[in-house]
C-alpha positions as CSV (number, residue, x, y, z in Angstrom):
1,X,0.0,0.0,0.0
2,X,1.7,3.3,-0.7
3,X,1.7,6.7,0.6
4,X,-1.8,8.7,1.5
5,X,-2.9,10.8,-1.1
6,X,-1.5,14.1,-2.0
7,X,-2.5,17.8,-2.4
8,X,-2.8,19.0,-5.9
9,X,-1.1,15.9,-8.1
10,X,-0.6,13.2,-6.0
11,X,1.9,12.6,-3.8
12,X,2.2,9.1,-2.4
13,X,3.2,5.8,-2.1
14,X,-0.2,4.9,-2.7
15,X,-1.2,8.4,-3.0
16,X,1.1,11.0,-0.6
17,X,0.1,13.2,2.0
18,X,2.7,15.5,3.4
19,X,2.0,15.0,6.9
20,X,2.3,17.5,9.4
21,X,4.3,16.3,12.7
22,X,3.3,17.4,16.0
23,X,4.6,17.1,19.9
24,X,1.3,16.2,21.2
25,X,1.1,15.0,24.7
26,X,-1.9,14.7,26.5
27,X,-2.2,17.0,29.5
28,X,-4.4,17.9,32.9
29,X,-7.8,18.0,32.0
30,X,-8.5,21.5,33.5
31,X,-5.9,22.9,30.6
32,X,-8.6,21.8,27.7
33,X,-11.2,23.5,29.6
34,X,-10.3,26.5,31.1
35,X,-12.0,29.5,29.8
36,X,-10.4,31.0,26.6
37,X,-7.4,33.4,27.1
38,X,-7.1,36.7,25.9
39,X,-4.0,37.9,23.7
40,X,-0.8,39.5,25.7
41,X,-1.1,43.3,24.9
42,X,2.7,44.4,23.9
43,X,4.0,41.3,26.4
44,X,7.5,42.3,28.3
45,X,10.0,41.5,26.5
46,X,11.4,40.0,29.9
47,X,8.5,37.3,29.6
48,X,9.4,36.1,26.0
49,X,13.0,35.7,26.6
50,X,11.8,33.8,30.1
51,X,9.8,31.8,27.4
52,X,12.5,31.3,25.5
53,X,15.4,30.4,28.0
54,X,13.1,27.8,29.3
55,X,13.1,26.0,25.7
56,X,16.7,26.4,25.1
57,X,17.4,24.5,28.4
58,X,15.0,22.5,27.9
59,X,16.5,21.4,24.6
60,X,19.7,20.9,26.1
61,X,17.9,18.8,28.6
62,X,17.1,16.5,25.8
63,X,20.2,16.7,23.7
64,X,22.4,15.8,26.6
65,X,20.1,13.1,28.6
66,X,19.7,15.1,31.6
67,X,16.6,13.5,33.2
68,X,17.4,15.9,36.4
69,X,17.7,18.7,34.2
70,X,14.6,18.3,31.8
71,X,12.1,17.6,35.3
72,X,13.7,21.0,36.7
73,X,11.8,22.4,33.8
74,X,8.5,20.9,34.7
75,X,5.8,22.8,36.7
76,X,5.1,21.4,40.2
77,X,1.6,19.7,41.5
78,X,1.1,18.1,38.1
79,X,1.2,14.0,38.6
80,X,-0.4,13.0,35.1
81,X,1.8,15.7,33.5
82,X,4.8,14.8,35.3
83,X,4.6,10.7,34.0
84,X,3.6,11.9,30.6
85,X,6.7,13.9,30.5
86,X,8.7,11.2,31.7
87,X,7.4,9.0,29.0
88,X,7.8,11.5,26.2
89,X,12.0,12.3,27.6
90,X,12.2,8.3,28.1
91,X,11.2,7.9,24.6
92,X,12.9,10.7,23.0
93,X,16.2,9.4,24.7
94,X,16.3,6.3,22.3
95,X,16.2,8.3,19.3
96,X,19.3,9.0,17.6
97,X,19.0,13.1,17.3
98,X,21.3,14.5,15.1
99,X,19.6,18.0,15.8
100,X,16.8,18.8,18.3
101,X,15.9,22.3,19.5
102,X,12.8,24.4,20.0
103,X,11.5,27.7,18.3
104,X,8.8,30.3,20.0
105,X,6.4,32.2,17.4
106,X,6.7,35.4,19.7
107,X,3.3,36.6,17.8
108,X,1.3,33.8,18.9
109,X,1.9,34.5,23.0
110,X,-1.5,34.9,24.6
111,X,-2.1,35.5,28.4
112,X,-4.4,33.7,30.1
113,X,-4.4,34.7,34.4
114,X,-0.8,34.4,35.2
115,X,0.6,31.5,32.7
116,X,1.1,32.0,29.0
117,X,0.2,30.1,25.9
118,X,2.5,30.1,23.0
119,X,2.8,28.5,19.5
120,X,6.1,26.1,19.4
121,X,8.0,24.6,17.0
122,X,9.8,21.2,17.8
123,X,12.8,20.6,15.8
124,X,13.8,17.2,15.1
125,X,16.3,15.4,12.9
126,X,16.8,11.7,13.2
127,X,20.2,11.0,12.8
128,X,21.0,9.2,9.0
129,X,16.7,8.8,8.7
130,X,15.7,12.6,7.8
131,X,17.5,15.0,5.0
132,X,16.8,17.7,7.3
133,X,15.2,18.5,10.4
134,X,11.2,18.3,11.0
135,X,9.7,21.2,12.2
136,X,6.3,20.5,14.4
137,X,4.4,23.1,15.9
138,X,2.1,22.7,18.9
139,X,0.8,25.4,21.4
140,X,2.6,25.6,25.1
141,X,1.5,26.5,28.6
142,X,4.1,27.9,30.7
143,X,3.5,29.4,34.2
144,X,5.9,31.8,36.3
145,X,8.4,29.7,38.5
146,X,9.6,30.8,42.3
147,X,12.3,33.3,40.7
148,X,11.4,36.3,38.8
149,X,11.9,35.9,35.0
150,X,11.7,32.0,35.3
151,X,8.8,29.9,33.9
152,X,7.8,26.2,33.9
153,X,6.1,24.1,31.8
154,X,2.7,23.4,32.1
155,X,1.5,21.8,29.2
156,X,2.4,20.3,25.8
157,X,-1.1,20.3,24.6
158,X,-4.2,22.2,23.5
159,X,-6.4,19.5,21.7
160,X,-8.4,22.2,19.9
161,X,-5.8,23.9,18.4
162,X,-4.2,20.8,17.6
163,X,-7.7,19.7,15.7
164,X,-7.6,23.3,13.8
165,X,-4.3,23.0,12.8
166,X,-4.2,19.1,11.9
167,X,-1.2,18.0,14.5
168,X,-0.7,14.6,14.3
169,X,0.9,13.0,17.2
170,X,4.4,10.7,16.6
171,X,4.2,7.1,18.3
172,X,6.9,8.4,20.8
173,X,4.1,11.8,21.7
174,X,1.3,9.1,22.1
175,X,2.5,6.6,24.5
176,X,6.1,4.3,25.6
177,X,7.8,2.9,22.8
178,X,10.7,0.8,22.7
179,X,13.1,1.7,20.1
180,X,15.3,-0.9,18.5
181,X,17.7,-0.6,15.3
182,X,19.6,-2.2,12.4
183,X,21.3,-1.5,9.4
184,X,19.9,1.6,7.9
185,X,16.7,0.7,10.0
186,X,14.9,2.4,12.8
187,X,12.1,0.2,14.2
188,X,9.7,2.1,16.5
189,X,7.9,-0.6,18.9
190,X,5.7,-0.4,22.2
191,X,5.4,-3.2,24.6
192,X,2.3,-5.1,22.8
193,X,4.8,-4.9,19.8
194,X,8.4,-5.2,20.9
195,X,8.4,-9.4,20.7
196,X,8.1,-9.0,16.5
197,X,10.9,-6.4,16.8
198,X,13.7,-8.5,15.8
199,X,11.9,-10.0,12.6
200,X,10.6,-6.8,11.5
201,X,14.0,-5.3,11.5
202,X,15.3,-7.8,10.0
203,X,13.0,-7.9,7.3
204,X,13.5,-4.6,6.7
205,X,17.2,-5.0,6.3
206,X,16.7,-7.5,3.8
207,X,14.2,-5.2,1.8
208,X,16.4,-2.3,1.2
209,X,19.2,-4.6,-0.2
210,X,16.3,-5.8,-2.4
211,X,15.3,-2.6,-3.2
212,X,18.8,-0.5,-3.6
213,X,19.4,-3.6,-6.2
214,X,16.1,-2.7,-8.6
215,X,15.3,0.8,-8.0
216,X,17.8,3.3,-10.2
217,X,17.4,6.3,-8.0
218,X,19.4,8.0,-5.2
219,X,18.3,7.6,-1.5
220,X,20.1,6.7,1.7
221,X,19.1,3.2,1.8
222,X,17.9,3.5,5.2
223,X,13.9,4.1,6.8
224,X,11.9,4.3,9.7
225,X,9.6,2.0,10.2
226,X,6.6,1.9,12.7
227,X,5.0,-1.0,13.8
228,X,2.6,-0.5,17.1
229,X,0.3,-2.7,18.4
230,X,-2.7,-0.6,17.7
231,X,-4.0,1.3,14.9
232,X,-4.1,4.4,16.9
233,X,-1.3,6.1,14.4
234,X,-2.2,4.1,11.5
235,X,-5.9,5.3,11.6
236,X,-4.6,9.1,12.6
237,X,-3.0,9.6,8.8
238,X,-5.1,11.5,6.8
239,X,-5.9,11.0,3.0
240,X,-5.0,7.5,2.7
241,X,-6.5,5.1,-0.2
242,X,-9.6,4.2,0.4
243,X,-10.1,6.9,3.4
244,X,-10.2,3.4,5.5
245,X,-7.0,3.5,7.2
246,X,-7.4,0.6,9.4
247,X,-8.0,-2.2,6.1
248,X,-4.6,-0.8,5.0
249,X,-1.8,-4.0,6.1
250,X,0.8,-0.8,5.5
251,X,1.6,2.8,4.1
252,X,4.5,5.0,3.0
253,X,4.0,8.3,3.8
254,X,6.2,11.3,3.6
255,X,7.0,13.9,6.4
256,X,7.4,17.3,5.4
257,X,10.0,19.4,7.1
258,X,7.6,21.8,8.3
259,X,3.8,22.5,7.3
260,X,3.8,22.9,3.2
261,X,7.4,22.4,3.2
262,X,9.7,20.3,1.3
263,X,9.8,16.4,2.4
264,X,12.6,16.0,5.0
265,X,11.5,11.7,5.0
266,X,9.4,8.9,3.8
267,X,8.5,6.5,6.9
268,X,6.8,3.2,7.2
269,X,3.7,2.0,9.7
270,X,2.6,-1.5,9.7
271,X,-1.0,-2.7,10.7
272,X,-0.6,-5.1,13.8
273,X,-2.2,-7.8,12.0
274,X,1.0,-8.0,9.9
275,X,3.4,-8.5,13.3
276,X,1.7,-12.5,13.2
277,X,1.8,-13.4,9.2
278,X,4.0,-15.6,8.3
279,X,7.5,-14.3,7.0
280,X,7.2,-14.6,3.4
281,X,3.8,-12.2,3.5
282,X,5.1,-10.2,5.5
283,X,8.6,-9.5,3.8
284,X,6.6,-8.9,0.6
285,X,5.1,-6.4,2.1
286,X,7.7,-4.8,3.4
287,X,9.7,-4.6,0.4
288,X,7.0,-3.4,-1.6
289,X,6.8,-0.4,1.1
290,X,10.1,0.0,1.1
291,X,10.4,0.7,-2.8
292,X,8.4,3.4,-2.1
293,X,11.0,4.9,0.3
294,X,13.6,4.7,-3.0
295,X,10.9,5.8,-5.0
296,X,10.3,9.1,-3.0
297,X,9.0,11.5,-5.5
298,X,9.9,10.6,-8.3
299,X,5.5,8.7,-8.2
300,X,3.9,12.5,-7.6
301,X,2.6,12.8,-10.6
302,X,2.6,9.8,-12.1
303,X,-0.8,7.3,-12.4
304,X,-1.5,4.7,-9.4
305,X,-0.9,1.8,-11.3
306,X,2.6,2.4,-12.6
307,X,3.9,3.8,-9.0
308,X,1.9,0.8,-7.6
309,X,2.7,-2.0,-10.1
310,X,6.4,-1.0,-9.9
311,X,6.4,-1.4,-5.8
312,X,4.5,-4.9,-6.6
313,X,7.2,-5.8,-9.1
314,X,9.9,-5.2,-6.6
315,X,8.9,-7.0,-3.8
316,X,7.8,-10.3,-5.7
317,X,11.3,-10.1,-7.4
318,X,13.1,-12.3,-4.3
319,X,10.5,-14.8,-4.1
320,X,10.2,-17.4,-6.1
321,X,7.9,-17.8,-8.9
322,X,5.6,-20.6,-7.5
323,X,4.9,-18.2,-4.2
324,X,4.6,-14.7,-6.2
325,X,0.3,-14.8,-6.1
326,X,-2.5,-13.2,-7.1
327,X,-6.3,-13.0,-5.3
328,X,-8.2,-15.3,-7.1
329,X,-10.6,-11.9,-7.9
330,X,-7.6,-11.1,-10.1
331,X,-7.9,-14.4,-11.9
332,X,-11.2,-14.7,-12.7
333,X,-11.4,-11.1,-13.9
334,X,-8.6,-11.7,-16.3
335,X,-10.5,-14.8,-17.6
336,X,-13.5,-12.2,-18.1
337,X,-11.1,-9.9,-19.6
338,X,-9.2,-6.9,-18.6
339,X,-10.5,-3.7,-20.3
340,X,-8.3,-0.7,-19.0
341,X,-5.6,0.0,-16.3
342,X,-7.2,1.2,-13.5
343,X,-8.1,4.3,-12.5
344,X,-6.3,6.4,-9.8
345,X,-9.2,8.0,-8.1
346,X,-10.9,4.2,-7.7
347,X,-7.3,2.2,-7.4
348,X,-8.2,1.4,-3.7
349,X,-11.8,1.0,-3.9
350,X,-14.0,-2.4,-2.8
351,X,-11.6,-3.8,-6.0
352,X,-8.4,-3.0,-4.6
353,X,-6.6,-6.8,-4.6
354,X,-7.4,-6.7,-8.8
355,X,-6.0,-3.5,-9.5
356,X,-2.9,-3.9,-7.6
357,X,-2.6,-7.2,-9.5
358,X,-3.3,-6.0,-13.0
359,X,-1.0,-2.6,-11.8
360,X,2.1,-5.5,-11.2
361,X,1.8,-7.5,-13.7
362,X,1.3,-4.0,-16.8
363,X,4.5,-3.9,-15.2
364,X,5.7,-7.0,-15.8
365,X,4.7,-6.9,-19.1
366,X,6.5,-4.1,-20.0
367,X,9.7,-5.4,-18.4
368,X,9.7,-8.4,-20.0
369,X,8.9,-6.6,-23.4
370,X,11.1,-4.1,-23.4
371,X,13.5,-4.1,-20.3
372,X,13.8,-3.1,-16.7
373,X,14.9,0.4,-17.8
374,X,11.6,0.9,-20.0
375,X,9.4,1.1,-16.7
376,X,11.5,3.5,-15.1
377,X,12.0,5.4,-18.2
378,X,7.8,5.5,-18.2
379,X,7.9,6.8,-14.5
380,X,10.2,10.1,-15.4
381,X,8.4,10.7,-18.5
382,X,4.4,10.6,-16.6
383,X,5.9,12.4,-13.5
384,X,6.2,15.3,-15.6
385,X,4.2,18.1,-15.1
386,X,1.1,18.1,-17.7
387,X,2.3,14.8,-18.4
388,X,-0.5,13.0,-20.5
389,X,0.0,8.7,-19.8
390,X,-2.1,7.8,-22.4
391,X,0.3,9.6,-24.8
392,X,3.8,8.7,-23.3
393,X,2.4,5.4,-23.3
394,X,1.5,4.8,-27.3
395,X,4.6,7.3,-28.2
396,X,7.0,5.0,-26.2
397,X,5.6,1.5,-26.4
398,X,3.3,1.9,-29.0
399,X,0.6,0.8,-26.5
400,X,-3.4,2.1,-25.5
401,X,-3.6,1.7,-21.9
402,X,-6.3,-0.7,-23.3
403,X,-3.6,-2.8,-24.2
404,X,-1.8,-2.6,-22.0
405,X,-4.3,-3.9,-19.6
406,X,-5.2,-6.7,-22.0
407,X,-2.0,-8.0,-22.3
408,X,-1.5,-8.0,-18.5
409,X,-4.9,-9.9,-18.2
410,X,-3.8,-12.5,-20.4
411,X,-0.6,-12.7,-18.7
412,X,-2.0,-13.4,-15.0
413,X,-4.9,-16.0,-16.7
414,X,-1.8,-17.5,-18.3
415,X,0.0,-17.8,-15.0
416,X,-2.3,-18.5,-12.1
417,X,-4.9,-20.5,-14.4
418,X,-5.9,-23.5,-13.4
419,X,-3.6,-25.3,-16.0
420,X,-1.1,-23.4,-14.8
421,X,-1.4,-23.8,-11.1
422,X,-1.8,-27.6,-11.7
423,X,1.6,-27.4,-13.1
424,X,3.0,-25.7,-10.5
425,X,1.6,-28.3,-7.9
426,X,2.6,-31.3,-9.4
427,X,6.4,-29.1,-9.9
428,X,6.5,-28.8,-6.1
């Protein structure tokens, strides 16, 4: 399954939605619901640089490991605060940060009694994961500490502005996670999860020396990848195919480096249901995912079926050919004859298992009939911008998409009819 769908184009693994990180952390009731504040007139410009020092050592806090330190920052007479704040620094601490710091949008203070809310941005790099650092706002409650000019954090959160403003919490925001990592691989686990940690990593190992081997494009060879024991994250993405997060086993989706900005990574979250399939399935999908990771944006503006049959292509290309299958939907429509490749805006519809079938094996087709370099030479000609498929298509291959879809038709009914499969039985 590939990325969540995109604003105007398409930008996804399966369709991509910049998403827009936040440091949400849930707080003391009485901070949702106390009465609204009213905007600091001229604020002293003591108080902001009081705001501000408390960031920068609290940053410093959390770039050198200080537990001591970070808690000093931490208003008093808070219990649910105080744990959720230990469970955010806990979980921060496994991450490897190669830059982390804060930023205060002095126009956004507002006073409300004695404490002050303020817009933040959280700046985070993971270490060899992101091309730059991610920028995620949220809105802050500091209030006045024992010395003059010192404040304390209150609160990390403020659901409603967090609804208005679409910040989505990470898995290390939401809850303990338990961090583990390989070679170019950051697995992000919580305790329901952390016993599939090993073979997830290792999968995902495997998959990007699968992937680097097929895909033609620069990219670090490394990726985050989520795998929680709930949906909670998985369900909290927005725009993904279908609009039905939760029937999704997995999605790519890409991390911009601060609201509308450029894409600073392309991460991975797994449905739990794929932490118990067996290893085969599950590495499939994983690769497939993965592709879309090398891929990056090169897809944005290219049709579902090519960005999709590509990932498909790739992460069948390890297995071998008696375990590389198709739903038997896909089957008996090619029997009943494939008419057209299928259409973006339905590609994940009730349908979804054909078209990602007939998606991989257009692909196949083309790779077979004119080489591994023809597909990718398709991608970079329909990722262009006005880029008209139909027309690349018949210019370069001398194919209708019609055709194109009829001669992957006749290529599944050919290899997963029941002839076919027969054969394959009576070969094993």
């Amino acid at each position: 399954m590939r990325r969540p769908h995109r604003p105007p184009g398409r930008l996804l693994s399966a369709v991509l939605v910049l998403v827009v990180l936040g440091g949400a952390l849930s707080a003391c009731r009485d901070d949702a619901e106390s009465a609204p504040p009213s905007p600091a007139a001229h604020p002293a410009p003591d108080v902001l640089h009081g705001l501000e020092r408390a960031l920068t050592r609290r940053a410093a806090a959390v770039r050198r490991g200080d537990a001591q330190a970070f808690e000093s920052g931490l208003a008093a007479g808070r219990p649910a605060f105080l744990r959720e704040q230990r469970t955010w620094f806990a979980n921060v601490a496994q991450l490897p940060l190669a830059r982390f710091g804060y930023d205060l949008d002095r126009s956004t203070l507002v006073r409300d009694g004695k404490d002050y809310w303020v817009v933040v941005g959280r700046r985070m790099q993971l270490d060899g994961y992101d091309d730059r650092p991610v920028t995620a706002p949220d809105r802050f409650r500091f209030t006045p500490g024992h010395r003059p000019g010192r404040y304390l954090l209150a609160s990390t959160t403020d659901p409603a502005w967090e609804r208005a403003h679409h910040v989505q919490a990470q898995p290390w925001d939401a809850g303990p996670v338990q961090v583990r990592e390989g070679y170019g691989v950051l697995g992000i686990f919580d305790e329901g999860s952390i016993g599939s940690a090993r073979a997830i990593v290792s999968s995902t190992e495997s998959a990007i020396g699968s992937v680097a081997a097929a895909v033609p494009y620069s990219w670090p060879h490394s990726v985050v990848v989520y795998a929680p024991s709930d949906t909670d994250f998985l369900t909290s993405l927005e725009g993904v195919p279908g609009d039905d997060p939760a029937s999704l086993d997995a999605v790519a989706f890409s991390v911009a480096s601060a609201p509308g900005g450029p894409v600073a990574a392309t991460r991975v979250v797994l449905n739990p249901r794929m932490l118990d399939r067996g290893a085969p399935e599950r590495d499939r999908l994983i690769r497939h995912e993965v592709t879309h990771v090398a891929v990056g944006r090169h897809d944005d503006r290219a049709p579902v079926w090519l960005s999709e049959g590509i990932a498909e292509l790739v992460s069948v290309q390890p297995m071998a050919p008696q375990d590389r299958l198709v739903p038997e939907a896909a089957v008996r429509q090619a029997r009943a004859g494939v008419e057209d490749l299928p259409e973006d805006a339905t590609f994940n519809d009730a349908e979804s298992g054909v078209h990602y079938a007939v998606a991989w094996w257009a692909c196949q087709y083309v790779a077979e009939a004119f080489g591994d370099g023809a597909l990718w030479d398709l991608l970079d000609a329909m990722d262009q911008p006005g880029a008209d498929p139909d027309r690349i298509l018949e210019e370069r291959l001398g194919l209708t998409s019609q055709d194109l879809a009829g001669k992957a038709g006749r290529m599944i009914e050919a290899t997963f009819g029941p002839d076919e499969i027969g054969a394959r039985r009576q070969r094993s």
